[in-house]
Each structure stands twice: as C-alpha cells, then as structure tokens.
C-alpha positions as a printed NumPy array, in Angstrom:
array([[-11.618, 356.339, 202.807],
       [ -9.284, 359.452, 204.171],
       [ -5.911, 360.026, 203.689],
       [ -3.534, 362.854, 205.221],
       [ -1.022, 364.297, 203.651],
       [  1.289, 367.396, 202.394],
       [ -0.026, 368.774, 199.29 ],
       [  3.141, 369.848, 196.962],
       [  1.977, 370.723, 193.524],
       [  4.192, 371.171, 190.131],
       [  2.97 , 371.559, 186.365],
       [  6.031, 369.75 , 185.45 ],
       [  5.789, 366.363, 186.339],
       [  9.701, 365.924, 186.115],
       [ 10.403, 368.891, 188.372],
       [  7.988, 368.262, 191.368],
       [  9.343, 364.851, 191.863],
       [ 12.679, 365.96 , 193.354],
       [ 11.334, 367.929, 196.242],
       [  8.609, 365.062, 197.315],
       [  8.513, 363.158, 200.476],
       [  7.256, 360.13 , 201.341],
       [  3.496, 360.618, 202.753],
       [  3.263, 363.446, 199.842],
       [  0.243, 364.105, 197.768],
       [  1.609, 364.883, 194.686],
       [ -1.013, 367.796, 192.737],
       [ -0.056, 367.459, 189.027],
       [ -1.324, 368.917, 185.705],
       [ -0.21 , 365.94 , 183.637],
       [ -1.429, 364.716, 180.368],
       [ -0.956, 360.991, 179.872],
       [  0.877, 360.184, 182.605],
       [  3.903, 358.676, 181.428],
       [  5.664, 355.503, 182.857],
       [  9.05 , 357.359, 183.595],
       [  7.146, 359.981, 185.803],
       [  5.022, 357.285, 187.045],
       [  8.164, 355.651, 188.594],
       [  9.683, 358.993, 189.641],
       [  6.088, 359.312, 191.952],
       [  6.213, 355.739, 193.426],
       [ 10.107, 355.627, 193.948],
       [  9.259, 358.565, 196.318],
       [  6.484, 356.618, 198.311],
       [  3.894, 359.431, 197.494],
       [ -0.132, 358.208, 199.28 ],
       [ -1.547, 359.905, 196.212],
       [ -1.567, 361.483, 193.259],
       [ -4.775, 364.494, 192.156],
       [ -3.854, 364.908, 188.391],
       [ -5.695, 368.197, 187.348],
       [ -5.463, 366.97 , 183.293],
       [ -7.155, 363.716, 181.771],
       [ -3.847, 360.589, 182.976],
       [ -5.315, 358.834, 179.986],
       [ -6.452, 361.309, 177.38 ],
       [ -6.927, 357.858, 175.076],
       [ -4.257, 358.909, 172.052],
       [ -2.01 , 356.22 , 173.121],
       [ -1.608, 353.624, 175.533],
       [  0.477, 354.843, 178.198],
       [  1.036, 353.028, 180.852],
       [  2.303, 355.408, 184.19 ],
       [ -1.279, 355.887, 185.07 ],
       [ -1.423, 351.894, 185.411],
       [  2.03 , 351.943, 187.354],
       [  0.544, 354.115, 190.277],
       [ -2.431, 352.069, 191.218],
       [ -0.784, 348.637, 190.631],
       [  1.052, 349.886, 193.402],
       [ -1.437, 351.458, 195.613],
       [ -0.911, 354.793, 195.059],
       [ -4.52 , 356.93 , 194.778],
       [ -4.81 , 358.254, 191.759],
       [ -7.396, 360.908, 191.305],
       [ -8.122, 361.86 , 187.329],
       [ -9.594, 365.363, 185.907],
       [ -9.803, 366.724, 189.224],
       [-11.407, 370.648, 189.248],
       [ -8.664, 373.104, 188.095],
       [-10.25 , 375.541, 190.861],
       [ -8.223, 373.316, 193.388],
       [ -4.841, 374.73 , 192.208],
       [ -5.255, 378.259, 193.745],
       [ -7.412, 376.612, 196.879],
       [ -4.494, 374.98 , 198.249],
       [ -0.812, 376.217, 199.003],
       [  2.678, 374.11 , 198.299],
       [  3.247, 372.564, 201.634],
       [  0.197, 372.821, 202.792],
       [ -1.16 , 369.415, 204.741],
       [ -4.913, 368.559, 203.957],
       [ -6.967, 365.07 , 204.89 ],
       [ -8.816, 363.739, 201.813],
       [-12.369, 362.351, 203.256],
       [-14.528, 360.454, 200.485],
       [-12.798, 362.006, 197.469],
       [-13.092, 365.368, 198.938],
       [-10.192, 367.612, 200.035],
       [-11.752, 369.002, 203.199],
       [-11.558, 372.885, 203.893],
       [-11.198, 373.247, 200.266],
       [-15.11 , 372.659, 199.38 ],
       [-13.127, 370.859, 196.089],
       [-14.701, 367.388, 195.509],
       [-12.82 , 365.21 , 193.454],
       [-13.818, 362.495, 190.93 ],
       [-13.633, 358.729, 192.387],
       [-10.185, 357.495, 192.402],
       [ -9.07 , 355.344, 189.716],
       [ -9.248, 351.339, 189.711],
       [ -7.635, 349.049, 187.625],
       [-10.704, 348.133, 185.858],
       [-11.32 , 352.097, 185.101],
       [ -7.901, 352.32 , 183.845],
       [ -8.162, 348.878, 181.427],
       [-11.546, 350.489, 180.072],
       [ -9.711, 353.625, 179.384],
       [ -6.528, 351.611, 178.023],
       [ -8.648, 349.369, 175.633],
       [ -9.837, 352.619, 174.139],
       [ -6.338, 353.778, 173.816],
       [ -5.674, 350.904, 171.866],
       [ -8.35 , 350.722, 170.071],
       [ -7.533, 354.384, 168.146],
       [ -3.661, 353.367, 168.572],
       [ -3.882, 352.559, 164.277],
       [ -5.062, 356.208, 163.15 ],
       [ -2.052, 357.344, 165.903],
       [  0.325, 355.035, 163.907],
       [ -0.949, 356.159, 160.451],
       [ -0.049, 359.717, 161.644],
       [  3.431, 358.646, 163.442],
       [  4.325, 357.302, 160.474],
       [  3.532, 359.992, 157.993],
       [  4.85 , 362.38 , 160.067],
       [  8.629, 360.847, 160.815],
       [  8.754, 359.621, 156.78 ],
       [  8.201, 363.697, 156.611],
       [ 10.697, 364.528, 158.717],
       [ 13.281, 361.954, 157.721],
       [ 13.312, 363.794, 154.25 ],
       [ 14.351, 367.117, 155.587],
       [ 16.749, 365.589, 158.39 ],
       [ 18.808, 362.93 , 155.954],
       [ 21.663, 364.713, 156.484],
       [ 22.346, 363.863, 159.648],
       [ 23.149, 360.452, 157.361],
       [ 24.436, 361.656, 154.051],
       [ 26.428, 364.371, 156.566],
       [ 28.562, 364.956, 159.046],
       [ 28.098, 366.474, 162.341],
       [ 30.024, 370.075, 162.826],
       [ 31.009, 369.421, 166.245],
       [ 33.631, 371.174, 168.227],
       [ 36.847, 369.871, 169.296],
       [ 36.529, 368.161, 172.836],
       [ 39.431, 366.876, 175.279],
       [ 37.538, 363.642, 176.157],
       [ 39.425, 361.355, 173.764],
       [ 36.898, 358.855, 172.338],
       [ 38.85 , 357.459, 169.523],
       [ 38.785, 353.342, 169.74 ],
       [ 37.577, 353.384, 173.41 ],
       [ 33.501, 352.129, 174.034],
       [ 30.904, 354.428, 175.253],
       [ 28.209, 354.003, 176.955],
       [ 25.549, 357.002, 176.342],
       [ 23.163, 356.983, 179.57 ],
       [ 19.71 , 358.499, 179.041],
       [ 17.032, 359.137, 181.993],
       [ 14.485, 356.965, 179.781],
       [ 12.582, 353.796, 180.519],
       [ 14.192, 350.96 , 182.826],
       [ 17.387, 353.664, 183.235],
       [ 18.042, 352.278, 186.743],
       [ 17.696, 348.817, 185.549],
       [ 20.068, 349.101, 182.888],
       [ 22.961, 351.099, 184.683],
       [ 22.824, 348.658, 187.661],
       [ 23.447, 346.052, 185.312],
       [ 26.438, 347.673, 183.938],
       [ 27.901, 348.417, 186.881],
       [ 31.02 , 346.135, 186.298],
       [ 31.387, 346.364, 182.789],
       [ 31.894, 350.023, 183.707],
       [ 34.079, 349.642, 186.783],
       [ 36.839, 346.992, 184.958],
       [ 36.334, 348.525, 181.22 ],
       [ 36.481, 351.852, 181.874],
       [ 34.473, 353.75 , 178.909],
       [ 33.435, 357.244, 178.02 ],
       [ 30.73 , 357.759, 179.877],
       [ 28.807, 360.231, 177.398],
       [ 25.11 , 361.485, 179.829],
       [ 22.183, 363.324, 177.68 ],
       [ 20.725, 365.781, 180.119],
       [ 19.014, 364.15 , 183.198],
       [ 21.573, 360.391, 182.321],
       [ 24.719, 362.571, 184.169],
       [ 22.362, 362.078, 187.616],
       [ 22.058, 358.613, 187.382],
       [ 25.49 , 358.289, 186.703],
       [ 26.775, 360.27 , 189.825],
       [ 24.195, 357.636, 191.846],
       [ 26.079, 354.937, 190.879],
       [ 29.444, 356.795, 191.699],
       [ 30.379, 357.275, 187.884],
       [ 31.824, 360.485, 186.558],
       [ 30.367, 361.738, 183.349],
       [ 32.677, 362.67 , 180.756],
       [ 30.651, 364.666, 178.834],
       [ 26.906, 365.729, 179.477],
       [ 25.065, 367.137, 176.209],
       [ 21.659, 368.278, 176.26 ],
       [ 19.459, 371.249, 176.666],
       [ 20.064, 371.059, 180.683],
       [ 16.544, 371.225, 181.698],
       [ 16.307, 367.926, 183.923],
       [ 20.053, 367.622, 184.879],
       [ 21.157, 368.865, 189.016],
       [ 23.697, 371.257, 189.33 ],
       [ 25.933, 368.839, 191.342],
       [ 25.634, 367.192, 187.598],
       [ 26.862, 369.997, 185.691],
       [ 29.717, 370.435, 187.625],
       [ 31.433, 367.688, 188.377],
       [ 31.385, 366.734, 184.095],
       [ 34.464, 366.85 , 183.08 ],
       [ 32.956, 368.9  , 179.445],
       [ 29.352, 369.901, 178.282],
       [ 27.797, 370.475, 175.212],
       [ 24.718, 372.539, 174.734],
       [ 22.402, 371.101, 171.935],
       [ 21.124, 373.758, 170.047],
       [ 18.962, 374.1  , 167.185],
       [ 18.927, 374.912, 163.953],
       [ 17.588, 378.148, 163.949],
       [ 20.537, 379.533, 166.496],
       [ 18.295, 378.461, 169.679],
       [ 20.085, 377.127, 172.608],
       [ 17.718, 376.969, 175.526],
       [ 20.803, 375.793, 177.996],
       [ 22.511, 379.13 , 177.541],
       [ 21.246, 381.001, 180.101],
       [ 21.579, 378.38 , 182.705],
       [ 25.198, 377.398, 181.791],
       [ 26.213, 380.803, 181.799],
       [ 24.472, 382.058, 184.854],
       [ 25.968, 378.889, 186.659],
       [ 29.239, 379.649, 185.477],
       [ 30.548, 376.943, 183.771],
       [ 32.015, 376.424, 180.102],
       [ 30.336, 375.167, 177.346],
       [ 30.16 , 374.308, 174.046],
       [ 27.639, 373.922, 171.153],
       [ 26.414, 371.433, 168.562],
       [ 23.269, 373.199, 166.31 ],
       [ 21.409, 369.801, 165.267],
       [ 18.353, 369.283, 164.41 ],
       [ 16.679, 365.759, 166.4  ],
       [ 17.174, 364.689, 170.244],
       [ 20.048, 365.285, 172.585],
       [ 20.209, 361.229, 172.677],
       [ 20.436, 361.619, 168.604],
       [ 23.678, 363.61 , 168.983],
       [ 25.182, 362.406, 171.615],
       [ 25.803, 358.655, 169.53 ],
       [ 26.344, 360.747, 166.754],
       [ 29.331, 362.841, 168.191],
       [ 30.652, 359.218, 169.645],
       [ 30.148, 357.52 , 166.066],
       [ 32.339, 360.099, 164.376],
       [ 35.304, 360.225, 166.938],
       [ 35.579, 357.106, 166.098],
       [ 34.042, 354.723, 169.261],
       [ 35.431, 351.318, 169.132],
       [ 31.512, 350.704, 170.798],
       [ 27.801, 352.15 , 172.011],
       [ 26.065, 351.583, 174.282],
       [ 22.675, 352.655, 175.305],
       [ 21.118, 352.987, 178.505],
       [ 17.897, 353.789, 179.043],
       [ 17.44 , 355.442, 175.367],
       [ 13.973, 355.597, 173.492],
       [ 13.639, 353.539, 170.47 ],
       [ 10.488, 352.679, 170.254],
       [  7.351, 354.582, 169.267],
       [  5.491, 354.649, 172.509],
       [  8.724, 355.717, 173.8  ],
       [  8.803, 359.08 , 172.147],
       [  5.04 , 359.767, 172.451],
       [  5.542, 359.747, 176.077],
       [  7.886, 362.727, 175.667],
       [  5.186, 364.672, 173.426],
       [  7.044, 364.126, 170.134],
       [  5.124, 363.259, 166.918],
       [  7.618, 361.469, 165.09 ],
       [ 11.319, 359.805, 165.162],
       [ 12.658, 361.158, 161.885],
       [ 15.826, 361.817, 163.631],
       [ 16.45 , 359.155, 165.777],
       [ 15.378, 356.242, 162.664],
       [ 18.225, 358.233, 160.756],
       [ 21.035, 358.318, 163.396],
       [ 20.398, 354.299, 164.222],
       [ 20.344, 353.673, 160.75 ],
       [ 23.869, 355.364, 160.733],
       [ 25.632, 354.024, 163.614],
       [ 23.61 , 351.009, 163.762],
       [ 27.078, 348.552, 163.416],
       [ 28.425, 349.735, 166.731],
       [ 25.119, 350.365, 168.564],
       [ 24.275, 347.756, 171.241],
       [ 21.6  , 347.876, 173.874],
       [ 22.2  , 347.939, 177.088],
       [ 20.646, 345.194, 178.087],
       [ 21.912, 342.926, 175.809],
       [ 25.838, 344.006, 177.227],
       [ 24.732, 342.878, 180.917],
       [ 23.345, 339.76 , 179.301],
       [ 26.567, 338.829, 177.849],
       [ 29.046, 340.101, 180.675],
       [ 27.176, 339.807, 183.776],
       [ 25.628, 335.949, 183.248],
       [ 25.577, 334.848, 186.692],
       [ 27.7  , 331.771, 187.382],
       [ 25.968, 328.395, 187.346],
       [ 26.682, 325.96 , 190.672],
       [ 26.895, 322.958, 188.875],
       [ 29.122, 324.388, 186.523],
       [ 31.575, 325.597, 189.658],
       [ 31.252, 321.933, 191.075],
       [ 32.01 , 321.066, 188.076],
       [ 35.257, 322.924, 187.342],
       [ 36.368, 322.446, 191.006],
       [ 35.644, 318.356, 190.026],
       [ 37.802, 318.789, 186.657],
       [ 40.929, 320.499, 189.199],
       [ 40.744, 317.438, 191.694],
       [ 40.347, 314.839, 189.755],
       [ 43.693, 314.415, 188.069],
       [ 45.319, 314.63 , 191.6  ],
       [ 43.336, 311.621, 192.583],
       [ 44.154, 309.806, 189.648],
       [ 47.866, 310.447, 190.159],
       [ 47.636, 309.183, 193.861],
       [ 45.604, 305.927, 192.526],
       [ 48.344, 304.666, 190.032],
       [ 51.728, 306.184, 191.209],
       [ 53.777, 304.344, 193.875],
       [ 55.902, 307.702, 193.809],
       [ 52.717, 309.877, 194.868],
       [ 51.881, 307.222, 197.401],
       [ 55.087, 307.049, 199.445],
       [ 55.052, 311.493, 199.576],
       [ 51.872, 310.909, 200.97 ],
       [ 52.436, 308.405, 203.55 ],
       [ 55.687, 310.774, 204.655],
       [ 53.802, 313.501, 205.   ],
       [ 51.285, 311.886, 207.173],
       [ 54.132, 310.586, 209.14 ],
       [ 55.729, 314.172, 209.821],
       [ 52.299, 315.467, 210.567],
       [ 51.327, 312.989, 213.376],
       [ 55.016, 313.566, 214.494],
       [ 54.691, 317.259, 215.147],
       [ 51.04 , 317.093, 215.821],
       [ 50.83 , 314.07 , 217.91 ]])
C-alpha cells in the first residue's frame, strides 16, 4: 500500500491538531493515545497517523488508538525516533510498504484491529494492579485536599453575577461536542452562566455562545477565546505557581487568580457552588477513572472531594438534554391535534344552533364564491 501526504509533526498531541489538513500525516510522540486526541485527528480527515511512542503502552485501556483505525485512519505504532529529524514540518512524503521513501526510515506494520484487541486485552488484563494503585493514591490525596470540603474557596470578587442563576461549566473532555449540541436550546431560551475551563471557552464560541468566565491554566484555549470572555481566572497552585501568567499578561488582558490545589474543572463548580448557583451543569467533564488517566493524572482526590460537595446541584449534561430536548412523539401530536377537534365536532353533531351558523356560512361562501 502507498499513501501521499504532508508530514506535520507536534509532541503535543493537543497542539498539532489545530494546524492539520485534511490529507495530513500527522507525526506524533504520543503515549496512549487518548480518545479526545483520537477524535481531534479524525475530525480533521488526517490519511495517517506515525506515532513515535508505544499508542498502547498496556497500563490502561485506552481507547483513541482503536478510534483511528475503526475509521480508517493508518496508524503506525513505535515508529524509529531517527524519523523526527529526517523529515521537515510541511514536508510531503509517499509512504510505500510501511516505508517513508527518501527517508531510508522503515516503519513497523500498521496497526489492525485485531493487533489493537491483543494489545487492549493486555491492558485489561493488568487494569486491577492500575486500580489498586488509583485507589491508594486518590484515598492519599483526598486526606491532604479535604479542605476543599471542610473549606471554603478564597476566590476573588467577579462581576459575572451567579447568585440563583444555573451554570453550565463546559470542559473540552470526552463527548464535549455531543453534549453542547444537545444543549443548544436549553442555553439559547435559559440563558445561564456559561462558566469554560481552559480549552471549553472554544467550543463555546463554535456554537455562537459567549463565555462568561474562562478559568484554567490557558494552555489549550485560542486567543479569539481569551478575548472575547467577558472575565478570566488563572488557576494557580498552591505553591504560588500560575503557569497562565505569562501568557495573560503578554496578551494583554486582565486576570485574576484562585491558588487551589486539584483541576481547573474542580474549581470552576466550586467557585459556581459558593456564589450560590441555583444549578450545574457539566459538559464534557471527567468523572470517571479512565477519564483522568487519559490526561496523565494518578488519582482524583480532588475531583471525588468537590462532587462530594456540590453533588445536590450537580447534573450531567446529558441527563439535562434528556429531560429538555425529548423529541416530540407523532402520535402524541395527532393525538393532541385529535383532543382540539374533537369537541368542535361534537358541538356541530348535537346543536341545532351550531348547525344553522354552519349552513349560513356555506350559503355566503357559495354566494361570493360562486
């Protein structure tokens, strides 16, 4: 088999994606391949994808690898680091027989299902020592983070007034796109805060929303995002780190901070819990553990401790579009067009009264018709 194609190459997964094409190759150094980027790569209609690093490295099941070729897209695993510096960004090669020619690089056979099922039964297989230390390592973690429980939150004073109003708080995490679409209207005739973590303020703009408020370290939301939010809040750490800094301040726009310890996701439905929301709602936010393995963390100390927390206004996304969206049964709109008509029939049926204004009005119409 050959393919052609324009080699454009990124160590961060997240970061390449906006600049490919369709037609791409996309040359990635990407451990575990994670279902979010995996989407990201076939959204952009890429013909393949040379992944420098193991896509299944066998510590968890993840599934992006299994995303790519379910949808055709080549996907070559492990391949020799040597072909980083042989070929330039931009640079448009022909793949012949799992080798990029003019490169002298040959490349392992591209993944099949059946290689990536071997490799996912594996996975699974060591998924309970994985758990055991998951486990061990949020309980850990929960102990020195309870106060984001037994506490409050110092956050600064912001304009955006949340106070018995709903928010929705949009993350750039699994089924993201799904979940927004489906909210669409709620959004449009309920009008809430619309609170984005980091990357969540560019799916909003795609769907023509305005975010309120974006809060995050900034590293995966656009420019276009940062300024058209109305406020943003830099999450910084504990120990007086706050990565978005420079970027905020070399962009010129003004900030604040909230020093936290957990996920920008974590604060952001903690900051909406304490100004009092009459409502959350999540879109596209990771609460599971497979969830927060894909984004390299070991544990969910934080995020088990804000849910537990705000848990009695916290309400998936999915669940909302569920409720308000239902699509409209035809049976039940014959039916409620049956339940209007029918008394009118009934009236003409057994009133002499109704009968004569009919018979007049057919009169007068023939007259001036006829």
């Amino acid at each position: 088999m050959e393919i052609y194609g324009t080699i454009k190459k990124g160590k961060r997964t997240k970061d390449l994606i906006p600049d490919l094409e369709p037609g791409d190759i996309a040359l990635i150094d990407h451990k575990d391949i994670d279902e979010i980027a995996a989407t990201g790569l076939v959204d952009k209609k890429v013909k393949g994808v040379i992944n420098i690093n193991k896509s299944v490295s066998g510590f968890y099941p993840n599934r992006g690898p299994e995303v790519l070729v379910d949808k055709g897209i080549m996907l070559w695993d492990q391949a020799p680091k040597k072909l980083w510096d042989k070929v330039r960004y931009g640079q448009k090669v022909k793949i012949l027989d799992d080798e990029v020619m003019g490169t002298n690089v040959k490349l392992s056979k591209s993944l099949s299902k059946i290689d990536l099922r071997e490799k996912l039964n594996e996975a699974e297989r060591n998924f309970d020592k994985v758990l055991d230390s998951f486990i061990e390592n949020t309980l850990d973690y929960a102990k020195k983070e309870k106060k984001l429980v037994t506490g409050r939150l110092s956050v600064p004073s912001i304009k955006t007034k949340i106070e018995g109003r709903p928010v929705v708080v949009v993350v750039r995490g699994k089924n993201y796109k799904e979940d927004l679409a489906a909210m669409e209207n709620y959004i449009n005739e309920v009008k809430p805060v619309l609170i984005a973590v980091d990357g969540g303020a560019d799916a909003l703009i795609g769907h023509k929303f305005k975010p309120h408020v974006i809060i995050g370290d900034m590293d995966s939301v656009s420019d276009k995002g940062l300024l058209m939010a109305d406020e943003i809040i830099a999450h910084g750490f504990p120990d007086g780190r706050v990565p978005a800094s420079h970027r905020l301040q070399k962009l010129g726009v003004n900030y604040k901070t909230i020093f936290a310890p957990g996920t920008s996701e974590d604060i952001a439905l903690l900051l909406a819990y304490q100004q009092k929301a009459e409502l959350l709602i999540a879109v596209g936010t990771h609460s599971n553990m497979i969830d927060f393995l894909e984004k390299g963390r070991r544990g969910m100390a934080s995020t088990f401790l804000v849910r537990l927390k705000v848990g009695p206004k916290l309400v998936d996304a999915k669940g909302v579009s569920s409720l308000y969206n239902r699509p409209v049964k035809a049976r039940s709109i014959i039916g409620l067009i049956a339940a209007l008509v029918l008394p009118f029939f009934v009236l003409i049926l057994y009133s002499s009264t109704m009968q004569q204004i009919i018979r007049l009005f057919l009169m007068r119409f023939r007259y001036t018709f006829f």
